[in-house]
N, C-alpha and C positions, 0 to 999 in steps of 0.2 A: 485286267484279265477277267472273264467271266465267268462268276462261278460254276458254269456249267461244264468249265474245262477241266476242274480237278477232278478227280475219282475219288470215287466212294460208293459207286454200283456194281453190278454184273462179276462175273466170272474174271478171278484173278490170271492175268497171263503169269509165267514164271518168273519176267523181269518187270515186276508193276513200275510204271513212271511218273505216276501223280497224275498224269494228264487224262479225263475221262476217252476220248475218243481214243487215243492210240491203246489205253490197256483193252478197250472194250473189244478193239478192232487184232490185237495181236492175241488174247485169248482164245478169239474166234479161228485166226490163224493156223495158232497151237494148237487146237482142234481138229481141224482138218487134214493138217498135217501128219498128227497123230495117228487119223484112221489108216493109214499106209501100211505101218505092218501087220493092221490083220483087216485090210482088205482082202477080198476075194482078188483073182488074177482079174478077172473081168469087168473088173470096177475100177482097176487104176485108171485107164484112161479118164475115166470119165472125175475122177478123184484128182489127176492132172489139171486137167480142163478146171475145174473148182477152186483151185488153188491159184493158181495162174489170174483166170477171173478175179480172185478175192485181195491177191494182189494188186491189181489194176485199181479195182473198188476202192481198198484200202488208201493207195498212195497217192487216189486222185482227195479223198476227203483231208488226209495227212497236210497236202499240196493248202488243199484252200485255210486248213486250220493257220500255217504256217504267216499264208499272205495276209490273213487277218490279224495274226500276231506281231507284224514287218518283219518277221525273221530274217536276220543279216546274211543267213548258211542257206537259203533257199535255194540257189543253183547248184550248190555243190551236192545239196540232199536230194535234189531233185535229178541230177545227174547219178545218183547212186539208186534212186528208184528206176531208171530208166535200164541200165546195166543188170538188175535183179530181175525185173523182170525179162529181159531177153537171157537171161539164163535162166530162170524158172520155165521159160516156155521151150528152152530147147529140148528136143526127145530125146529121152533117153534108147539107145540102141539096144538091141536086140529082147529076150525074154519079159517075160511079167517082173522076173526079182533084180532087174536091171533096172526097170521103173520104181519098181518098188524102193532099192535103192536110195536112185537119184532126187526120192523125193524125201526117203527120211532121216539122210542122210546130207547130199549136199543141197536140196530147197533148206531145208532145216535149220543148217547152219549156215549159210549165207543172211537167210533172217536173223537169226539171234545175234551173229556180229555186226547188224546193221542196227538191230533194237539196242547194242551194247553201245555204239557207236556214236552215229548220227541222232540214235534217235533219243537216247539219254542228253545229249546237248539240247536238242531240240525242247523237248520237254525242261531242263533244265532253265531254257530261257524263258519257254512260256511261263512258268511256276516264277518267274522273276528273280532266280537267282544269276543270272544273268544279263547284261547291259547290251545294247548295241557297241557300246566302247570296247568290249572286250572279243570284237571280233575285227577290228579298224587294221588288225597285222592282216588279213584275208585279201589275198586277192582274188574276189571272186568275179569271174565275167559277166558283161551284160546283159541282161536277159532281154533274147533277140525280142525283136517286133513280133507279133504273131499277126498270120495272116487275115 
């Protein structure tokens, strides 16, 4: 592991994980997502759009920390970034506090039981408290060819 993985800089998220990239990258999250209840109406879109983006950003670095580490859960976590964000990116209907909402509300919590989730394992394995052995019950599928 290298030491550049563990934290011990920048802005704490609420559920720190030991792993420098993911708390650096979910603090920033928590951040953005925060500005939601007192954005202006005319800024959510674009507060949307950032969020969305930052997810993307986020799960493609999370994605390589991962295959650097051979994480055994790569598909499956990889499969649950792909699902978050096609509901982070769905619009929310009608009004400004319908967005306003759907971002600090369900964006919000979809992240945190993903950081509670997937992503405390993840971290978990990186930090070495966890073996490849201990993922051998998984069936997880193969990661197609890419084109």
């Amino acid at each position: 592991m290298a030491s550049s993985d563990i934290s011990g800089q920048g802005a704490q998220p609420a559920h720190p994980l030991g792993v420098a990239l993911m708390d650096d990258d979910h603090a920033r999250l928590e951040e953005l997502i925060g500005q939601a209840p007192v954005a202006a109406d005319a800024d959510l879109p674009a507060l949307h759009e950032a969020i969305v983006r930052e997810l993307e950003a986020h799960f493609s670095r999370e994605e390589d920390l991962m295959r650097a580490h051979d994480f055994p859960g790569l598909h499956c976590h990889m499969a649950q970034h792909r699902f978050l964000v096609e509901e982070a990116r769905r619009p929310a209907a009608g009004e400004s506090s319908a967005l306003r909402h759907y971002i600090a509300v369900h964006i919000a919590q979809l992240v945190e039981s993903h950081v509670l989730t997937l992503d405390s394992i993840t971290a978990a394995f990186i930090r070495g408290e966890f073996s490849s052995a201990n993922f051998d019950n998984l069936r997880l599928p193969v990661e197609p060819a890419r084109p």
